[in-house]
C-alpha positions as CSV (number, residue, x, y, z in Angstrom):
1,X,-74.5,-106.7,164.2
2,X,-75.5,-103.9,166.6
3,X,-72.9,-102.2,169.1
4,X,-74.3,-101.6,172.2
5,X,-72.6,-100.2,175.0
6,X,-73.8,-101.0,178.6
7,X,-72.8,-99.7,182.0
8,X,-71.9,-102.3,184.4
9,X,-71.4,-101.3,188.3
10,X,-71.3,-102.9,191.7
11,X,-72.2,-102.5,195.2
12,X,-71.0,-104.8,198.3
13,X,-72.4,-104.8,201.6
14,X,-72.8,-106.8,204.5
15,X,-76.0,-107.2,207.5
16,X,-74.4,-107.8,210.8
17,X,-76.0,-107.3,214.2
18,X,-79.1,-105.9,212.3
19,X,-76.8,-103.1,211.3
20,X,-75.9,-102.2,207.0
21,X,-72.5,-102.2,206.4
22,X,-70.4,-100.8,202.9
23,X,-67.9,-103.4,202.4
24,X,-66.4,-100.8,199.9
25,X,-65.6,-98.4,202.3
26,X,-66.6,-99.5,205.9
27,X,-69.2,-97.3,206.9
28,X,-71.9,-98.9,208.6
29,X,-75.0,-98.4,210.1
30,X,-76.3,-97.3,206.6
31,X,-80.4,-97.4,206.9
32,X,-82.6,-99.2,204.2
33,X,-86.1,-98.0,202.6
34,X,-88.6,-99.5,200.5
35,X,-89.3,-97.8,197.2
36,X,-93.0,-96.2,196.2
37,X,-91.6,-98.1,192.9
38,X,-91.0,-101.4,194.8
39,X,-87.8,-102.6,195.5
40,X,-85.3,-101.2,198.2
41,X,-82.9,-98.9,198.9
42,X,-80.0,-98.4,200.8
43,X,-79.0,-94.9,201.6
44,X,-75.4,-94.0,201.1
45,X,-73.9,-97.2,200.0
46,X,-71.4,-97.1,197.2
47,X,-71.8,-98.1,193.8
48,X,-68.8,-98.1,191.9
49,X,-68.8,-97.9,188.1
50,X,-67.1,-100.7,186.4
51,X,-64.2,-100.4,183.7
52,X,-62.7,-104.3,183.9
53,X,-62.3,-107.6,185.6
54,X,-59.4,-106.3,187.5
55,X,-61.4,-103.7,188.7
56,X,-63.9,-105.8,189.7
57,X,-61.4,-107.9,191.5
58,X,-59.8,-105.6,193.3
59,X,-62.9,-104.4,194.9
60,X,-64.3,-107.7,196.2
61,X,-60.8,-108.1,197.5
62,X,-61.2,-104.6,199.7
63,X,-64.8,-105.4,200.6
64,X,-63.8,-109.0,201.8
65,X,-61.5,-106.9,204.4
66,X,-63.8,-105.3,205.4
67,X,-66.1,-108.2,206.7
68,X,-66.6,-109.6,209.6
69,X,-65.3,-113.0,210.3
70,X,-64.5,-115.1,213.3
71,X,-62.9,-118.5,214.4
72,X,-65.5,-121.5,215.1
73,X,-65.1,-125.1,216.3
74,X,-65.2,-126.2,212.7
75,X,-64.1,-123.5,210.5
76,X,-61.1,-120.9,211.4
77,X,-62.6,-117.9,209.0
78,X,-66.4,-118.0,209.3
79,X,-68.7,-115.2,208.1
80,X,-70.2,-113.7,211.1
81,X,-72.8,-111.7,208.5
82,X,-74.5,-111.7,205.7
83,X,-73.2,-110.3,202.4
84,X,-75.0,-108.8,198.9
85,X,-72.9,-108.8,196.4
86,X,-74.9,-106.8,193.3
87,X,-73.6,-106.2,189.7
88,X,-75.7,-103.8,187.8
89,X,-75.7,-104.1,183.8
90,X,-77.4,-100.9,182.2
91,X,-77.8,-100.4,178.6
């Protein structure tokens, strides 16, 4: 068997109001390029390295906190935004 090692991270943010949001720490109006490469970019927003579940856990928890969420007729916490969750695995 081969050991290999990989480095797994996350990013959370949300799009609300046409504005970027970083659920990790609540800074917002964050602005978003498109690579030469291709994909995108999004300046400034947090990726924090991984070290376990709880980890993991514990930030979803603070970046739920940080979105935004209001009563409707048919649901009393409904997502006013949209969110991206992204996990990063690197080996």
């Amino acid at each position: 068997q081969t050991n290999m090692r990989c480095v797994v991270s996350m990013s959370y943010m949300e799009i609300y109001n046409e504005t970027i949001g970083d659920l990790l720490t609540g800074q917002t109006g964050l602005s978003i390029f498109e690579k030469k490469t291709g994909g995108i970019f999004v300046q400034d927003l947090t990726e924090e390295r991984l070290y376990n579940w709880s980890q993991a856990e514990a930030l979803l928890r603070r970046g739920d906190e940080n979105r935004h969420i209001g009563c409707t007729v048919h649901n009393d916490k409904s997502s006013r935004a949209h969110t991206v969750f992204r996990l990063r695995v690197a080996a």
